[in-house]
VOGU-3710 file (C-alpha; in Angstrom, 3 decimals, decimal comma):
1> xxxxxxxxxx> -17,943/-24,003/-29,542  -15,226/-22,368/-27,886  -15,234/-20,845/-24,215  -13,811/-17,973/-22,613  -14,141/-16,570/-18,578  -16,485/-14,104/-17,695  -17,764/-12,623/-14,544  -21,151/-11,852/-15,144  -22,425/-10,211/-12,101  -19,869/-9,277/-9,189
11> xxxxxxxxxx> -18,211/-12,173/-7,911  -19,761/-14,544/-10,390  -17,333/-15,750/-12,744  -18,353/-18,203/-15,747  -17,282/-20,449/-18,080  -19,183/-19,658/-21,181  -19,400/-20,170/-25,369  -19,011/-17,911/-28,085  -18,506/-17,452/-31,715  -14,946/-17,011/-33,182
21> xxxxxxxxxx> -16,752/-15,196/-36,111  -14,381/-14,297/-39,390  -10,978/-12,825/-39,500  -10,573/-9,439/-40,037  -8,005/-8,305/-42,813  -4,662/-8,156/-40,757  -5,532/-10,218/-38,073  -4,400/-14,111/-37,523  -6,255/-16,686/-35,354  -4,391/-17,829/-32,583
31> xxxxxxxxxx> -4,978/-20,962/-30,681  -4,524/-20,209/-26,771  -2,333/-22,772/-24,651  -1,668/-20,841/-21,693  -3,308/-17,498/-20,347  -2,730/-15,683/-17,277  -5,023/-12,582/-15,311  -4,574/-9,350/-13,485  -4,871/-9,896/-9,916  -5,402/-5,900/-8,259
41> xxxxxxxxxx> -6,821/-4,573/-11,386  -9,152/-7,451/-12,601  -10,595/-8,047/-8,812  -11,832/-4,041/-9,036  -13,935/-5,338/-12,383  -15,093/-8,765/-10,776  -15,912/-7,384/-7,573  -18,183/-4,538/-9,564  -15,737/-1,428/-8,852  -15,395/1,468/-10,336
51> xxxxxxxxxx> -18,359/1,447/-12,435  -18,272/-2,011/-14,575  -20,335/-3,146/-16,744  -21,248/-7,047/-16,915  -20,701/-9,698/-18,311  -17,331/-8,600/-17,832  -14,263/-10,550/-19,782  -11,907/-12,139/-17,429  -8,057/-12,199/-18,288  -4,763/-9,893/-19,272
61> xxxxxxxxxx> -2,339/-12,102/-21,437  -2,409/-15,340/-23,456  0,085/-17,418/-25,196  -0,726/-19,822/-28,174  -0,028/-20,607/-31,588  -1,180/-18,881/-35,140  -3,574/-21,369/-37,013  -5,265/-18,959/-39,390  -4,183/-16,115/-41,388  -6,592/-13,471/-42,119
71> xxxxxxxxxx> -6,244/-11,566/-45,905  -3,598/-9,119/-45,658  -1,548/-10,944/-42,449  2,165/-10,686/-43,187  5,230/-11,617/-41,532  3,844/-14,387/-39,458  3,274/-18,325/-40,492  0,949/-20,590/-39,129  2,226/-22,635/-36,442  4,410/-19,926/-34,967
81> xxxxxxxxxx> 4,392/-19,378/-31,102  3,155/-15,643/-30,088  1,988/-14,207/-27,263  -0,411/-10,979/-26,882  -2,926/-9,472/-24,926  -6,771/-10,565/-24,237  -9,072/-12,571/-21,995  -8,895/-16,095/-20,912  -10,367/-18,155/-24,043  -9,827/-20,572/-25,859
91> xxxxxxxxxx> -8,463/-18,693/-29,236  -8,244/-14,840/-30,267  -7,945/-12,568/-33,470  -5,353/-10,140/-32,990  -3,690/-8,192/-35,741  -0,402/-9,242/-36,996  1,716/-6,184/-36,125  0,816/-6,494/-32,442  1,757/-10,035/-31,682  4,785/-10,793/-29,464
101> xxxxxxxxxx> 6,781/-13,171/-30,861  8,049/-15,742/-28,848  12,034/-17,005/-29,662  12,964/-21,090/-28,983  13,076/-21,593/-25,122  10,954/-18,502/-24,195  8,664/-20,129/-21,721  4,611/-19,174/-21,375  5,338/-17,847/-17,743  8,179/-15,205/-19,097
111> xxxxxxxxxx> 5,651/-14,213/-21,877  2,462/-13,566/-19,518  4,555/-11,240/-16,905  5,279/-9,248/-19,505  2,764/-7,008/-18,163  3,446/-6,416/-14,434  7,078/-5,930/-15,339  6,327/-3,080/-17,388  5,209/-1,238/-14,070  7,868/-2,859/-12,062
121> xxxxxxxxxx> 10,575/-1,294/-14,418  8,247/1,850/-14,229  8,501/1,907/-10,590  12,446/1,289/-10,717  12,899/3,705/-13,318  11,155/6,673/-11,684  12,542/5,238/-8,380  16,063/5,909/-9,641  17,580/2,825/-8,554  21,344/2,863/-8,569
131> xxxxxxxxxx> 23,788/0,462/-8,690  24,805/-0,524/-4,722  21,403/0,879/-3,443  19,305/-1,116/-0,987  16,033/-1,418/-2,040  12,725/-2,477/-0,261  9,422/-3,728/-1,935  6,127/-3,706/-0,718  3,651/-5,993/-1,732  5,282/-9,452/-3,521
141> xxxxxxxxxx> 2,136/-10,049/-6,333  3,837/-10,637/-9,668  4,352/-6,527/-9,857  5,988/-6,823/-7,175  8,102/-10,200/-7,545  8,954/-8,280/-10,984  10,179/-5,761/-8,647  12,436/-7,917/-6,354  13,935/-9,671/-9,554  14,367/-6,066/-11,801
151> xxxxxxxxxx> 15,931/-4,292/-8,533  18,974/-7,152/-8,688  19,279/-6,672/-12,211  19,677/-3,257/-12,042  22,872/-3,265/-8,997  20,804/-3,684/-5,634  22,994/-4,664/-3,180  19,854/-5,261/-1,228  16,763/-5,988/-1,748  14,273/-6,542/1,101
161> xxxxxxxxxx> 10,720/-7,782/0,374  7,698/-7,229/2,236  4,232/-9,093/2,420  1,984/-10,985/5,001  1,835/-13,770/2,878  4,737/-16,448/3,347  4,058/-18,142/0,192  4,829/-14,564/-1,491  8,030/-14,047/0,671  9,158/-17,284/-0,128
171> xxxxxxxxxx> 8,725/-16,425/-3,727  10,950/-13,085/-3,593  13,924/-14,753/-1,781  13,902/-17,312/-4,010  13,674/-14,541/-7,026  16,763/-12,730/-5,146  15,867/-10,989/-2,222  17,885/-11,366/1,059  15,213/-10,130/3,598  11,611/-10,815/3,716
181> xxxxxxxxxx> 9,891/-8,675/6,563  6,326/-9,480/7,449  4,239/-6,772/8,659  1,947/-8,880/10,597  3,749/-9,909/12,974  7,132/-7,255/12,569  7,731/-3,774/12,910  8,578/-3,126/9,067  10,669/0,255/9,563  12,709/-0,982/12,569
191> xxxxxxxxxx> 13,601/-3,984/10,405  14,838/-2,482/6,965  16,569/0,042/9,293  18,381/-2,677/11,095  19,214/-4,269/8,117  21,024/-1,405/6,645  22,976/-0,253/10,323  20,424/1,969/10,812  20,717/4,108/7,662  17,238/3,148/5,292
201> xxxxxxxxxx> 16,819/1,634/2,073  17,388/4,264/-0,809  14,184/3,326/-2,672  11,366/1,510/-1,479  8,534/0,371/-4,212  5,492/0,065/-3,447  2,840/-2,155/-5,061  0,072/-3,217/-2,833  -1,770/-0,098/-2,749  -2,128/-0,214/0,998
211> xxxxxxxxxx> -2,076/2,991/2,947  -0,398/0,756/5,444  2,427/-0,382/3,293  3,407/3,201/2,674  3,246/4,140/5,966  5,851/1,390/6,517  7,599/2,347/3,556  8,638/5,988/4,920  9,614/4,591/8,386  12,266/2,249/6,788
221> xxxxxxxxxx> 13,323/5,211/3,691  16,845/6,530/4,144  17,039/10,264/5,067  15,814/12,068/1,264  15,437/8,759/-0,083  12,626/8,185/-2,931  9,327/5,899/-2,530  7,735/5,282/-5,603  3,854/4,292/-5,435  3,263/1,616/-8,508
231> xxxxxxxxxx> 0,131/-0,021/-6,518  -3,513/2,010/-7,121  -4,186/3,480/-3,828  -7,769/4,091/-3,114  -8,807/6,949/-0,646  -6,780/8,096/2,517  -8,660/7,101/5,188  -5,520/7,726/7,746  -2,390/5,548/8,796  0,121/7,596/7,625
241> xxxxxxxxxx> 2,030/10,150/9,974  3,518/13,126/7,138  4,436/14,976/10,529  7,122/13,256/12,711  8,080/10,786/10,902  7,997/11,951/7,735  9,152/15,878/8,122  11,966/14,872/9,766  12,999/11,829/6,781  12,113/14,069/3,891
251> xxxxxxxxxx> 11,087/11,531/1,251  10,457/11,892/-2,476  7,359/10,379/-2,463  6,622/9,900/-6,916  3,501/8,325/-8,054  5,048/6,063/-10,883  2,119/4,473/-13,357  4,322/2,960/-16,559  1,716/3,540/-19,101  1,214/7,367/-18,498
261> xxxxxxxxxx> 2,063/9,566/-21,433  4,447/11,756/-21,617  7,437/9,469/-19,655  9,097/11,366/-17,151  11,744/10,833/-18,797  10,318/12,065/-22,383  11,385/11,875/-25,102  14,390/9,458/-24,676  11,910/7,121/-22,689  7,600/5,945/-23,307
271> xxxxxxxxxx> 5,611/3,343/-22,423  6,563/1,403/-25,784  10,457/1,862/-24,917  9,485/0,406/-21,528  7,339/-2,724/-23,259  10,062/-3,381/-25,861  12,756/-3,092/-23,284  10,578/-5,634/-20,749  10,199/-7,773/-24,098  13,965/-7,911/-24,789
281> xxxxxxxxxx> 14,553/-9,009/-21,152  12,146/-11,902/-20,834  13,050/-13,270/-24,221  16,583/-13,349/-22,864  15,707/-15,295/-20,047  16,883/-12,657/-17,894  13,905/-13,237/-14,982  12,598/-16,503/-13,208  8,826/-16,284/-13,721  8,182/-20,206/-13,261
291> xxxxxxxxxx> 7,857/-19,847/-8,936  5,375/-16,273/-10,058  2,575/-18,110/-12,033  1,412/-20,089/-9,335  -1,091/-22,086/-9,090  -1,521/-23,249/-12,901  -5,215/-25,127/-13,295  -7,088/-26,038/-16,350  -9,538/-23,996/-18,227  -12,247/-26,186/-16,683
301> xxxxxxxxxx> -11,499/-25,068/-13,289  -10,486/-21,287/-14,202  -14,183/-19,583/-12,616  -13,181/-21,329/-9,561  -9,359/-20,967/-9,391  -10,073/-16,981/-9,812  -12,972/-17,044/-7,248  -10,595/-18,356/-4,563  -7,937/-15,389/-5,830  -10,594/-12,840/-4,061
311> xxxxxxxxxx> -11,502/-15,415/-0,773  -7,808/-16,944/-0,639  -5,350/-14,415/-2,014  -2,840/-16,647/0,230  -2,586/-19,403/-1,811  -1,688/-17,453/-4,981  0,543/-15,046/-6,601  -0,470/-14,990/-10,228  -3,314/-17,633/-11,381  -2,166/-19,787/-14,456
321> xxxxxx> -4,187/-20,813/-16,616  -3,833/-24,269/-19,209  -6,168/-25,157/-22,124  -4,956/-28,060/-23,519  -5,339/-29,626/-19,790  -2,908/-30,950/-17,110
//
């Protein structure tokens, strides 16, 4: 029988079986090779937040091949490489129309951060990045590594990344970054000032959802320059100072969430203009995912790999995920 990741009581992940069950008229079988999670939203669900219910299914996007074709499943052939969303196991039934289709030389890394650079191009989008800004992003998970990468690709003449962990910075300077600040040990707002003569980024993004990364955020902003809050920020507990520092800046402070209907730019812009538009990138090889989906285990060691993503959020950026092996 097949197996799929569960958590099925806070913090305890599992592998366990489960029936694949018939196909339902529309829908192909697909045979996963490669899957991938959500590391802020799926730790809220494993670590019993926000009211979940267990077991819980662990996982965002796969990528495999169609080996079955339900009654009624057109325009796909078995054998054909797709990519989609749903939890880490071993094969899914997902209906034809849905599945991403995956051109020659599209690699499984492109196709699973499909996702976090949906909110990344939210975040730029409602950001208002311009050609021959400088640009600062806070928190370097793959939202944010989407962010570094996007920012280029959209004119930044600077980009300046900001996390605590190294392996992260190293990650965004290698994805195009110049500057990677780390706010443990570095006054974040003195440094993107000096790096811009003393002026302030134009836009900062951030995407950790720390109070603290905001805070740091406005002290480095340009006079009326724009932060745009992609990362789910829980409640205010203090940190921030909206009286010196920020009365005398005057930021546009947007709350940017890529999924939220209407776009604030409806009607030429929705979600699904943002997902095809993310689509079209990635299949064009326009982003370097490869150094984002790290580390890459086996389905075997999957419960553990995402355990140590909650203990030893160091060591990772996004978890990877192989079921044919190593």
């Amino acid at each position: 029988m097949p197996k799929e990741l569960v958590v099925v009581a806070p913090r305890q992940p599992e592998l366990r079986h489960y029936d694949d069950g018939p196909l339902a008229e529309g829908h192909v079988r697909v045979k996963v090779e490669f899957g991938s999670p959500k590391h802020g939203t799926e730790l809220v669900c494993y670590r019993g937040l926000r009211g979940t219910s267990f077991p819980h299914a662990l996982g965002n996007m796969c990528v495999g091949r169609v080996v079955e074709l339900g009654r009624g499943a057109e325009g796909v052939a078995v054998g054909e490489r797709v990519a989609g969303y749903g939890a880490l196991r071993e094969t899914h039934a997902w209906p034809a129309q849905h599945l991403l289709r995956m051109p020659e030389g599209m690699t499984w890394q492109e196709a699973v951060c499909y996702d976090p650079l949906q909110f990344a191009l939210g975040g730029l989008r409602d950001g208002h990045v311009r050609i021959g800004d400088c640009v600062s992003v806070f928190g370097l998970g793959a939202i944010g590594q989407m962010a570094v990468q996007a920012a280029r690709l959209a004119g930044a003449e600077l980009v300046c990344a900001v996390d605590p962990v190294p392996l992260r910075r190293e990650a965004a300077l290698k994805g195009g970054a110049q500057i990677a600040v780390d706010p443990a040990t570095q006054d974040v707002g003195a440094e993107l000032k000096k790096a811009t003569d003393g002026r302030g980024v134009d836009v900062a993004i951030e995407t950790s959802g720390s109070y603290a990364a905001l805070d740091g955020a406005i002290r480095g902003i340009a006079f009326g320059g724009t932060v745009a809050l992609v990362g789910w920020h829980g409640e205010c507990k203090g940190g921030l100072d909206f009286g010196e520092v920020a009365h005398f800046i005057t930021p546009n402070v947007v709350f940017s969430r890529a999924c939220s209907e209407p776009n604030r730019d409806h009607p030429r812009w929705s979600f699904k203009r943002i997902q095809e538009a993310c689509w079209r990138l990635l299949s064009a090889g326009r982003f370097r995912c490869d150094g984002i989906v790290r580390p890459v285990v086996p389905l075997e060691e999957a419960a553990r790999a995402f355990a140590a993503i909650d203990l030893r959020p160091e060591n990772s950026i996004k978890l990877g995920v192989a079921f044919g092996g190593m």
